[in-house]
N, C-alpha and C positions, 0 to 999 in steps of 0.2 A: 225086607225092611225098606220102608222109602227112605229117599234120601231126599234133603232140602237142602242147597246148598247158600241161596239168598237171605239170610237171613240173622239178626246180630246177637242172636239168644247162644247164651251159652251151652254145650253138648255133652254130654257123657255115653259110652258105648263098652257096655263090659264085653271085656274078654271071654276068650274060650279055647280050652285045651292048655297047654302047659303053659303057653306064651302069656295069659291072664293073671298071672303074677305079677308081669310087669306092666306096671299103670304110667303111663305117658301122658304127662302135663302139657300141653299146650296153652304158650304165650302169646299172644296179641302183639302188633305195635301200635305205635301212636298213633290216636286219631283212629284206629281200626276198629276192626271186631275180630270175633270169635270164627268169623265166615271164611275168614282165608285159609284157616287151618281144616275145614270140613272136606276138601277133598283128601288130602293129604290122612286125615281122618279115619275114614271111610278103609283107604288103602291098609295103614296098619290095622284097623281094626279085622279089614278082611282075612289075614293073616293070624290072628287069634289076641293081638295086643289088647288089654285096656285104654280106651283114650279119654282123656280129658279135656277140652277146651275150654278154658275157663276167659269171664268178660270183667275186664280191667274196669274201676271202679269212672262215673264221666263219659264212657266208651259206649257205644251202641244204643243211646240214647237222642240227644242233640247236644254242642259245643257249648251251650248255655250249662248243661251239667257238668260238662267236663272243667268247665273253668272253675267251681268251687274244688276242684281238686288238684293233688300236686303228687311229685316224684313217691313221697312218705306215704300217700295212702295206695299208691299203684304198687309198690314194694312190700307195704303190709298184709294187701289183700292176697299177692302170693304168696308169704310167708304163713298165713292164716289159712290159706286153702291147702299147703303141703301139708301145715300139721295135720290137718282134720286129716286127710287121705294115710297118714302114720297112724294115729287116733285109732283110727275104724280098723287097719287091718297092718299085716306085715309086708304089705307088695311092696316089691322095688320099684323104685319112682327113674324114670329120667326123664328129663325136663326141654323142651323147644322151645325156642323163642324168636320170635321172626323180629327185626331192627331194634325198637325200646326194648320188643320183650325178650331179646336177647342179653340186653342189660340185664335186664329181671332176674331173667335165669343164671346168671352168671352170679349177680347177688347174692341171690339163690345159695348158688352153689358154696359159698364164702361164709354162708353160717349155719346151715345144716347138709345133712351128707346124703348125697346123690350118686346113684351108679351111674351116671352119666346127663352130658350135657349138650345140646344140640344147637349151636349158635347161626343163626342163620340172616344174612346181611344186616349185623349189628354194626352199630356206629364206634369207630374211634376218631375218625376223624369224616367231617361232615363237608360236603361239594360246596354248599352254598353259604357263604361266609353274613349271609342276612341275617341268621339265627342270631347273632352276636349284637346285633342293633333292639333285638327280644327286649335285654335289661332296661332300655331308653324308651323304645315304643311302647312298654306296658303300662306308660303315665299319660299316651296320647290317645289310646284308641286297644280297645278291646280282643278283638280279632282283626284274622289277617285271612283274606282268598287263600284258597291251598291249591297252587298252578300242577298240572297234572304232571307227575313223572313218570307214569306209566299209561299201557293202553286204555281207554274206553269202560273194555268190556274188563277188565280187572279189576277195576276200580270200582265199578258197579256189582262185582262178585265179591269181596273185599268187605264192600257196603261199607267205607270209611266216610267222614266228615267231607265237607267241602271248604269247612274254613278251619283255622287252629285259634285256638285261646292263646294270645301270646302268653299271659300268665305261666300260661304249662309248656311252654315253647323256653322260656327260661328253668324252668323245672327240670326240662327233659335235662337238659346242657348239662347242669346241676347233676345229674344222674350219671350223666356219661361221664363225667370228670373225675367221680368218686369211682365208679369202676375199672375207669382208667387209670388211677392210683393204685388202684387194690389187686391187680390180676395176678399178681404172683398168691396170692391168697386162694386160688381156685386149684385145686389137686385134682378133681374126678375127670374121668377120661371125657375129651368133647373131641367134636366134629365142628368145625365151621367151613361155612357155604356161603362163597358170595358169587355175585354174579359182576361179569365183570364189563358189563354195560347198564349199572347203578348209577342213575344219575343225583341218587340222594347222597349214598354211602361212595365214600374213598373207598377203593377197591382193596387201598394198603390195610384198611383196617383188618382185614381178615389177617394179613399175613402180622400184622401186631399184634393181635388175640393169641396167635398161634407161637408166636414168639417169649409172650409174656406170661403166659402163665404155668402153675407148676406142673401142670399133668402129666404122669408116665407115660402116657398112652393119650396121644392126640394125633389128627388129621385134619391137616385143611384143602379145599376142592375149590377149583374157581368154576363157574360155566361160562363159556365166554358167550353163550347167546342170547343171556338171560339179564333183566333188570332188574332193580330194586324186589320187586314182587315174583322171588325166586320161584316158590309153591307155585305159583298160578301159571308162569311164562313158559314158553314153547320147550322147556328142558324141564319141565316137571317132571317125567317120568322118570328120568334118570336121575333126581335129585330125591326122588322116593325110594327107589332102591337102593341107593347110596344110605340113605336114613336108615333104611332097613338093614343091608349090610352092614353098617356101622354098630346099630341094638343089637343084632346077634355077636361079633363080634365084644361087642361089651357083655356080653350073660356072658360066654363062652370065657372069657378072662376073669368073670366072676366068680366064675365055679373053679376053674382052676386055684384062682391066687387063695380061693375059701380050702381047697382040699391042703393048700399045701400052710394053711396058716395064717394067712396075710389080706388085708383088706385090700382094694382094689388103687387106692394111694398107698399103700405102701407100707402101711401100720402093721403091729403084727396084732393080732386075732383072739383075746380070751380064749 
């Protein structure tokens, strides 16, 4: 199979052998594409996973698209994309979300039921206090430069935006605030991963994900070599297999908690 990894089209790669049951959603962040998640991709796919990378409505386009859109329709089109993958089949779903689309996923997670949840340097609280100035500047001027927080060559792998729609710069905020509110509402087991030379995200947010919500069965990992753009930075490899050991880790407590009755929160089991 070749592989393309430059590019903002969204991916699909079915599974094979027992592991293609489980269908892995992959989230976007802001301003990104589908491109950041294609290595990371490729990896579980190698392994026998279904993957999904799906392209956040605005996204992988130009900023001129992005700005008719807001937090409601980037939350919808996940919402709309789990069903359909419920729809079509019975696979278990777990869901990744890299910074917004870790909002997404956690969303997500708070009104329908997922075997797990992969939060990967999602925001609670955000480095640059300019986002807040978003609500004032969206009356003066359209967009804003997007100043590099990461390498070069990640950014160009990534294939994100070079400017932000302040528009959706207040949207985002918007987004983070309401999940920020709701985290006790997420039950299913997650993983969160931040790196903790993020010059976007507060480092603390992972440990307040991990704090606040209700999951039995949660893990959080810091990398301390790694920036905002976990997947791509010089610790990807072991934040791949951490993904990985974490997915079996969740089947394997899935089958268990199903032999003995009990959903994977905690419910008991028709």
């Amino acid at each position: 199979m070749s592989r393309i990894d430059k590019t903002t089209e969204p991916f699909f790669l079915q599974g094979h052998g027992e592991r293609a049951s489980t269908h892995i959603m992959m989230i976007h962040g802001f301003t990104s594409s589908p491109a950041e998640f294609r290595r990371l991709g490729y990896y579980l796919h190698d392994v026998g996973y279904t993957v999904d990378g799906i392209l956040l409505p605005g996204h992988g386009t130009s900023p001129e698209d992005m700005i008719t859109t807001g937090w409601r329709d980037w939350s919808g089109h996940v919402v709309k994309h789990y069903d359909a993958i419920k729809n079509r089949n019975s696979k278990k779903v777990i869901v990744i979300g890299h910074s917004m689309g870790g909002l997404l996923a956690m969303m997500l997670a708070m009104d329908r039921r997922l075997e797990g949840v992969i939060s990967v340097s999602t925001p609670m609280f955000l480095k640059s206090r300019k986002t807040m100035m978003a609500v004032l500047l969206k009356y003066v001027v359209k967009y804003i430069e997007k100043k590099p927080t990461v390498a070069a060559h990640i950014i160009e792998e990534a294939c994100t935006y070079t400017k932000m729609p302040i528009p959706c710069i207040v949207d985002l905020r918007k987004l983070l605030k309401l999940v920020k509110s709701r985290l006790e509402k997420v039950h299913a087991p997650i993983f969160v991963a931040q790196g903790e030379l993020d010059s976007v995200v507060r480092p603390k947010s992972a440990a307040y994900i991990y704090q606040h919500v209700s999951s039995q069965m949660k893990q959080l990992t810091y990398y301390p070599n790694s920036s905002h753009a976990v997947l791509l930075d010089e610790e990807r490899e072991r934040v791949y297999e951490d993904i990985h050991r974490f997915v079996m880790t969740v089947q394997h407590h899935e089958a268990l908690e199903r032999a003995l009755g009990r959903s994977s929160d905690g419910a008991v089991l028709s």
